[in-house]
Structure formats: C-alpha cells, structure tokens
C-alpha positions as CSV (number, residue, x, y, z in Angstrom):
1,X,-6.6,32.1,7.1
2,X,-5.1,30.2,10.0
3,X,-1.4,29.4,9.2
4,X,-0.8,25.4,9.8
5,X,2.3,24.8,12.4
6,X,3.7,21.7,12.6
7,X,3.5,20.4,8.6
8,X,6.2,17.7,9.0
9,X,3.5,16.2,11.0
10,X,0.9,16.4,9.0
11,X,0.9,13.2,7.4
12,X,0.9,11.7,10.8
13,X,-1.3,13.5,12.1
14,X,-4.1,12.7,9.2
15,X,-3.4,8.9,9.6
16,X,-4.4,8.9,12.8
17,X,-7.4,11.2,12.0
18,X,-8.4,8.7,9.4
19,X,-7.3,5.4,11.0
20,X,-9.7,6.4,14.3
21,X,-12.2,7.6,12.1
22,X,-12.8,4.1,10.0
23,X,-12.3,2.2,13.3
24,X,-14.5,4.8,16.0
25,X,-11.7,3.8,18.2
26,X,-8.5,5.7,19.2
27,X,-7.2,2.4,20.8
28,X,-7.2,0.5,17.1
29,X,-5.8,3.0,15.6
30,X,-3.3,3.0,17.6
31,X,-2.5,-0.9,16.7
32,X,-3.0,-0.2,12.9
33,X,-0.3,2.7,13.9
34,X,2.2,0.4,16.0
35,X,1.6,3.5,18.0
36,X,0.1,4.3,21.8
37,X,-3.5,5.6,22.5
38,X,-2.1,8.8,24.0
39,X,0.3,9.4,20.9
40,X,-2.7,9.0,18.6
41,X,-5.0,11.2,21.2
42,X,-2.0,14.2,21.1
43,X,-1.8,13.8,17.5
44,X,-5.3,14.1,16.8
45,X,-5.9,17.2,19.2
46,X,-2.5,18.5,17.5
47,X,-4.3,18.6,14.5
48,X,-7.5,20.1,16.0
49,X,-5.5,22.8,17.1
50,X,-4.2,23.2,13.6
51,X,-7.7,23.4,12.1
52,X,-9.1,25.5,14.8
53,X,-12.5,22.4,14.3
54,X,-13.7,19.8,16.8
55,X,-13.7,16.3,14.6
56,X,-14.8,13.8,17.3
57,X,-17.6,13.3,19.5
58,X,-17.9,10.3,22.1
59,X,-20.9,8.6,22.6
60,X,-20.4,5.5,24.3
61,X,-17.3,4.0,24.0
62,X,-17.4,4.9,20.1
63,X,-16.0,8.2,19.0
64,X,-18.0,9.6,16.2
65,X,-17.2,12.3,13.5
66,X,-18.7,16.2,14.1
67,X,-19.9,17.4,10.5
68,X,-16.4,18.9,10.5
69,X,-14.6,15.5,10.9
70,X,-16.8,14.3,8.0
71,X,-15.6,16.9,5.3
72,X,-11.9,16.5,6.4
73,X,-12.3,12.7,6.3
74,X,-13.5,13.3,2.7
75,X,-11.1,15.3,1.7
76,X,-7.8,13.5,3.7
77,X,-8.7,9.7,3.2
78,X,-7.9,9.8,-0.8
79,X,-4.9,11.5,0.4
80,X,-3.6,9.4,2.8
81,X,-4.6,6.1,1.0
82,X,-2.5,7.4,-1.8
83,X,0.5,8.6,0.0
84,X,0.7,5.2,1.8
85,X,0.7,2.9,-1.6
86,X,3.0,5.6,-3.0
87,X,5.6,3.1,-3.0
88,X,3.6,0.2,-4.9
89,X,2.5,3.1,-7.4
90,X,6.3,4.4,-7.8
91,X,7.3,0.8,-8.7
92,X,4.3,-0.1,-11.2
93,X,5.2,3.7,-13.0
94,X,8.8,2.8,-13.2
95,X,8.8,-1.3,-14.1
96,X,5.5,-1.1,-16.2
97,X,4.3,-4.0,-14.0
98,X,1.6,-4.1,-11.5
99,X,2.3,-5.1,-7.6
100,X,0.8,-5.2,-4.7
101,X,-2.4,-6.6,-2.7
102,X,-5.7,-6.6,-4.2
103,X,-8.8,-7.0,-1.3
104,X,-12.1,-7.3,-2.4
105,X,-15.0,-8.4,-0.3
106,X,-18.0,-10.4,-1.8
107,X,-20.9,-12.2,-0.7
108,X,-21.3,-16.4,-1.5
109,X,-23.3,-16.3,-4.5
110,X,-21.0,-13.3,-5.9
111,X,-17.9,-15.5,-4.8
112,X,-19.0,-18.7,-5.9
113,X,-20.4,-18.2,-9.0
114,X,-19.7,-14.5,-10.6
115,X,-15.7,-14.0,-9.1
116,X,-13.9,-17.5,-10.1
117,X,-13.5,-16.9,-13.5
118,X,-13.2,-13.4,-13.6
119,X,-10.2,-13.8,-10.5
120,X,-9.0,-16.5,-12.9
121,X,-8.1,-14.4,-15.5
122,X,-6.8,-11.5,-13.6
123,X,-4.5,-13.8,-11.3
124,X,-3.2,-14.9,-15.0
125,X,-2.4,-11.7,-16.5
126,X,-1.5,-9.8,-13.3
127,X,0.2,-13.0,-11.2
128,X,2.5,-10.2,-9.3
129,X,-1.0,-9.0,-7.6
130,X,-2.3,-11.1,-4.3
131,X,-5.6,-11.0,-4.6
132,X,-7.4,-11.4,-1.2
133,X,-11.5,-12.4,-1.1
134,X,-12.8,-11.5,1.7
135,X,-16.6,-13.4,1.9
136,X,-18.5,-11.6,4.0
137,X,-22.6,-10.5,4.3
138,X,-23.6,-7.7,1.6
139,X,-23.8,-5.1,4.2
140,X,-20.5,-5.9,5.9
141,X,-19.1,-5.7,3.0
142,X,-20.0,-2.4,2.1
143,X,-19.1,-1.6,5.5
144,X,-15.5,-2.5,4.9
145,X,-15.3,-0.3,1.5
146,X,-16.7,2.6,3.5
147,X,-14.1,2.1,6.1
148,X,-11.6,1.6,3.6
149,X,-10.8,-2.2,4.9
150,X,-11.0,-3.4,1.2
151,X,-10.4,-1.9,-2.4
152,X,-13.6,-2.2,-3.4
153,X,-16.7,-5.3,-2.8
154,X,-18.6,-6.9,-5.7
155,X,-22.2,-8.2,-5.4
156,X,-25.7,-6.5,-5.5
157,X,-27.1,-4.1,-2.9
158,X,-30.2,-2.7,-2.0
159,X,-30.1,0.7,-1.0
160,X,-27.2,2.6,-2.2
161,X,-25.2,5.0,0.5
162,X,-24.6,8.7,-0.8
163,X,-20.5,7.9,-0.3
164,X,-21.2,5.2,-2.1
165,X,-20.7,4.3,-5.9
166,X,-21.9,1.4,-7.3
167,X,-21.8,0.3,-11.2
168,X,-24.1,-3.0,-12.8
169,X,-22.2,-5.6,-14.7
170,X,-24.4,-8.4,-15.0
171,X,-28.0,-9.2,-13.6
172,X,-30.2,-12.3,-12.5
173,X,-33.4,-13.2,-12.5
174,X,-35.4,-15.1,-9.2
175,X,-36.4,-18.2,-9.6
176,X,-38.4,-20.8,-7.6
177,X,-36.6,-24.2,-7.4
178,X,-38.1,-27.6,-6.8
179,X,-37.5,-31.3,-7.2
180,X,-38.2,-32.7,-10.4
181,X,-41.6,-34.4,-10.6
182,X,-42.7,-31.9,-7.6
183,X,-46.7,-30.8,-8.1
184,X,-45.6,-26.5,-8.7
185,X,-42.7,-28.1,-11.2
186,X,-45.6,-29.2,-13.4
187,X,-47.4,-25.8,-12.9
188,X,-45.1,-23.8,-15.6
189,X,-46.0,-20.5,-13.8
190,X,-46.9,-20.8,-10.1
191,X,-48.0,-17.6,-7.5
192,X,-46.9,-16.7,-4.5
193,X,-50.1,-18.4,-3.2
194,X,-49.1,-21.5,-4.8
195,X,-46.2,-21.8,-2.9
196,X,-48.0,-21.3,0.6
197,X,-48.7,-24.1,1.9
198,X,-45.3,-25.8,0.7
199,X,-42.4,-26.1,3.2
200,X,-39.4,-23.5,2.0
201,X,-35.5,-24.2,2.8
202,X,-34.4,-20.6,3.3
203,X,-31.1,-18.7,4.7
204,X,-31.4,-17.2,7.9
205,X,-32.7,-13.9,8.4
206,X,-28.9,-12.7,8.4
207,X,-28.9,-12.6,4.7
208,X,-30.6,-10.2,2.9
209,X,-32.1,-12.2,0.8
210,X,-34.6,-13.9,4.0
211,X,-35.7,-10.6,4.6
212,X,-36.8,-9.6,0.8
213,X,-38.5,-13.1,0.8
214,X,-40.5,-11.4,4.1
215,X,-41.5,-8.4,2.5
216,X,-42.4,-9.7,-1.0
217,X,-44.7,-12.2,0.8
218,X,-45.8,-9.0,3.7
219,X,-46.5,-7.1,0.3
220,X,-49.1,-9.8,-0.8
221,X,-50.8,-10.6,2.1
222,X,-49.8,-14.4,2.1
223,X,-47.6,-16.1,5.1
224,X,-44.9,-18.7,4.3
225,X,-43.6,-21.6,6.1
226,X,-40.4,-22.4,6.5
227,X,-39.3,-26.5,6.7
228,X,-35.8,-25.4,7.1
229,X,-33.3,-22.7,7.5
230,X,-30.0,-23.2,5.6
231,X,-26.3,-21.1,5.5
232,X,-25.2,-21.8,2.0
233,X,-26.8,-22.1,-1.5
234,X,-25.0,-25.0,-2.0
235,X,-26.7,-26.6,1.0
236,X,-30.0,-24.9,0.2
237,X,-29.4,-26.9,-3.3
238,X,-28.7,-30.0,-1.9
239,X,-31.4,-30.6,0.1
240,X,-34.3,-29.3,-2.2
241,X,-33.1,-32.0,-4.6
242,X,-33.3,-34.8,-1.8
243,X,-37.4,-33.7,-1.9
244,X,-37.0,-32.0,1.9
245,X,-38.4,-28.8,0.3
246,X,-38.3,-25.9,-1.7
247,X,-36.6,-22.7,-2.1
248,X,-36.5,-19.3,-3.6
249,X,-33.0,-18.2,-5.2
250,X,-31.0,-16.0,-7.5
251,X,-30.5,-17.7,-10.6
252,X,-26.8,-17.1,-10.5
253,X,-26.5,-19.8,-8.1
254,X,-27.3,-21.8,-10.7
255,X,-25.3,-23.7,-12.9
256,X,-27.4,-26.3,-14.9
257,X,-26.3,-29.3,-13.7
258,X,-28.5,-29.5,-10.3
259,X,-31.7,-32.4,-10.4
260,X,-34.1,-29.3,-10.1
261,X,-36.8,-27.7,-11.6
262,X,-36.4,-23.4,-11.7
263,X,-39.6,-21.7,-12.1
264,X,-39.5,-17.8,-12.7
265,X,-40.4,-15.4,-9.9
266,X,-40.1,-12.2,-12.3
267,X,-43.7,-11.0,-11.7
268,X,-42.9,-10.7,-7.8
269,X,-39.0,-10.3,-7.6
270,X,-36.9,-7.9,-9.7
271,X,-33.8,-9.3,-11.3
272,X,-30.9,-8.5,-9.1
273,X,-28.0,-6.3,-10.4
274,X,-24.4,-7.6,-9.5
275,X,-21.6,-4.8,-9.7
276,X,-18.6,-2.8,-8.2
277,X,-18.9,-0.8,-4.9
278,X,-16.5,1.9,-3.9
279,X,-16.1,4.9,-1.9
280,X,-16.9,8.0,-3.9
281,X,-13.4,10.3,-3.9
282,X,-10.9,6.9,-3.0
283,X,-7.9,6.6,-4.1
284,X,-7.5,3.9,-7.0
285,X,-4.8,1.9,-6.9
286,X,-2.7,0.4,-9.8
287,X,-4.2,-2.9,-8.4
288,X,-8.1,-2.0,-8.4
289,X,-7.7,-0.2,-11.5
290,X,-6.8,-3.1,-13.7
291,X,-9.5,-5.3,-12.1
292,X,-11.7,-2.6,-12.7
293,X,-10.7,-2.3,-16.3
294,X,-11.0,-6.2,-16.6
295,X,-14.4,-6.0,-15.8
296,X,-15.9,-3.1,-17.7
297,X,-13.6,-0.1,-20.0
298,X,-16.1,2.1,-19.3
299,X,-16.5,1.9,-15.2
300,X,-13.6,4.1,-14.4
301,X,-14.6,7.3,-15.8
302,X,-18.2,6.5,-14.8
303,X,-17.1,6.7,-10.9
304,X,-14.6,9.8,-11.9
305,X,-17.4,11.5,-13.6
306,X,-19.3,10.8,-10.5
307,X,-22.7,10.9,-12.5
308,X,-23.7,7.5,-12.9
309,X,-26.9,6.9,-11.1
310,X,-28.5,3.2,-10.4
311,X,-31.7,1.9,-9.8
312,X,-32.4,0.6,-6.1
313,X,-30.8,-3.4,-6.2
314,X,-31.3,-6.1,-4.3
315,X,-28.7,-7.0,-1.8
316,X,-26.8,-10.4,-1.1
C-alpha cells in the first residue's frame, strides 16, 4: 500500500476535498475556507497524489465527483464534520451541558404546524443550543442535508435517496376543503369528478404538493381548473373561506378553528408521513442528538442500525 506523505495536512486537505465536493465549486470552498482557489486546487491535487485516485471531473463550470471521489466523500465527510465540532463535543463531555448551533431545514406546513411546539420544548430544556429553521422547498431541503448545509430537515418526502435516511413520526391524511354551506360540503364523500368543474386555489407548481394534485387527477383521467394559484397555506386558507374557491390540503395545516368544511381524500391520496432526514454515515452532534431523542428514543439506533426501510411518502 501507498504510504501517505504529508499527514499534518491531511485534515486540510479533506476539508477542502469535502467543502468543494458539497458546493461543486473550488471557488466556494475557498470562501467557506477563508482560503484562495489555488490553495484549495494544490490541496486537493496534494491529496490526489496521496491517493494515487482522480476525485473530480468538470463539466461545465461544476466539478463533479469520479466514483472514487464518492467513496472517499463517504468515508471523510463523517470525519471531518466531527473533527470540526470537536470543540462543542469536548465541552458538552466535560460540563454535562449541551452547546452549540442546531440547523434544521423544513418545509411551511412542517414549520408552521408540526415544529413550534416541538422547538418549544427543546429551546426550554436545551436554551444553551441556537436553533436555526431554515424554511425552504422539500427538495431543497434534502439538498442541504445531503450537502451537509443543515443537521438534519423534517417534513415528508417522496422518493427517498439511497444516502438518504428518513424515519416517520407522525402522518396526515388529505382532505378537500370548502366553504361552509358550499354544494361538495353537503356531499359527505365527493370524487375527483365532483370536484371538476369547481375552481381550485392551489400552490404553484414549485411545491410538491401541485404536482401530486397533477398526477392523481393524470391518473384518473379527469382535468382540473385552477381559479387561483396561492404561496402559503395560510393564504390558500383564507381565501377558500372568503367563497373564492377550493382547495386540496394536508390536514396538518389544519387547526380547527378555520370557517371550513374538510372532506376526506383517502380513497385518492395516501396519508403523508412527516419525519427526520439525514445523511446515512453523518456525524451526530451533541445538538442533533438530543433533538432527535426529543422526538422518538428509538430513531437513533434505527439510523445506526441502518436497516430501517420506509414506504415511498409524499413530499412538501
């Protein structure tokens, strides 16, 4: 075997290996490094050297891994992500308290109506941790756990990634919502036919969500009109109770005090499965762990064991 030269380097040299590797750009790694592009570049082809492999490719102006590059990324992230909160995990060990930055990406529904109370009660018992909510789309947000951006995102997904763990906590059902009084309201059960011809407040096609209303309908062979498109489920709310239309929604956006009407959608829609994403093989810190451990006793040798298996979920 190869001897490695250079081993106080090391360290370096994987955080720039790692840091270009989440970002596909040697340039932003260089600003997450407070370094230059051509220290990260000599590092990087240091460490080729090293490994006697070829870890990037170009194409475009993004640099992408080789399959080599992919198994040392899986096997030096967990490494580096520990080494660097090292100092956080040294304190917790020593002072039996917790510290540190806690960043965890969610989608609206997940942070409006799932997260509040559940932050609530960690900010109490933990108030040396910042937590950090970072709401972005269900796909961006996976993209940021893959790319190590944040500790971990909470919400439901569709498909789920191979480097990607993902463990149910609670699930909702999809409902139909009108205005009280309104004809399908009366109904008890309605069809996708029945709710044809009416005028649906939707969110736009960059939400998930839009798009599995297309394909349920696409599925059926019925079309759907839209009245009006809608960011927000607050908004979408709103403006079905002022009679403007009606809407399709995850029940968790509901909280029983709206002037609607909810009709099940069960026979068309599958309940949707809210729960933790993380990259397989990351480091945990002190942080994530007692969040995880707030939510479910169980989830933390499920994603060590590595054999928990889910269902396909719908996505944010």
């Amino acid at each position: 075997m190869q001897r490695f030269h250079y081993k106080q380097n090391r360290f370096k040299q994987l955080r720039a290996f790692c840091n270009t590797a989440r970002s596909e750009s040697m340039s932003r790694a260089a600003e997450q490094m407070f370094l230059s592009q051509p220290s990260i570049s000599l590092l990087i082809q240091a460490l080729e050297k090293d490994l006697g492999s070829h870890l990037f490719d170009r194409k475009g102006p993004k640099l992408h891994l080789t399959n080599e590059g992919k198994i040392l990324l899986d096997l030096a992230l967990p490494l580096v992500e520990g080494l660097e909160s090292l100092p956080d995990t040294f304190h917790d060990r020593c002072h039996n308290t917790v510290t540190g930055t806690l960043n965890i990406a969610a989608g609206e529904s997940t942070t409006l109506y799932l997260l509040p109370q559940i932050v609530d009660r960690f900010t109490r018992q933990y108030p040396q941790i910042q937590v950090k909510l970072h709401n972005v789309p269900g796909r961006q947000g996976m993209g940021m756990v893959r790319t190590g951006d944040v500790d971990m995102a909470v919400g439901p997904i569709t498909e789920i990634p191979d480097e990607i763990w993902f463990y149910p906590l609670v699930s909702y059902e999809p409902v139909l919502i009108t205005p009280r009084g309104h004809p399908l309201a009366k109904q008890g059960k309605v069809s996708l036919q029945d709710i044809a011809p009416y005028g649906l407040i939707l969110p736009p096609h960059t939400m998930s969500t839009r798009n599995y209303i297309d394909i349920v309908f696409q599925q059926h062979n019925f079309d759907y009109r839209v009245s009006m498109e809608a960011g927000g489920w607050e908004v979408i709310k709103k403006y079905v109770e002022l009679d403007l239309g009606i809407s399709i929604v995850t029940s968790i956006c509901l909280t029983g005090k709206e002037k609607l009407a909810r009709i099940p959608l069960t026979e068309y829609f599958p309940e949707r499965s809210y729960g933790l994403l993380l990259r397989r093989g990351q480091f945990i810190s002190p942080a994530t762990r007692k969040f995880i451990e707030l939510l479910d006793d169980n989830a933390l040798e499920s994603f060590y064991q590595g054999t928990f298996t889910a269902d396909e979920q719908s996505n944010d």
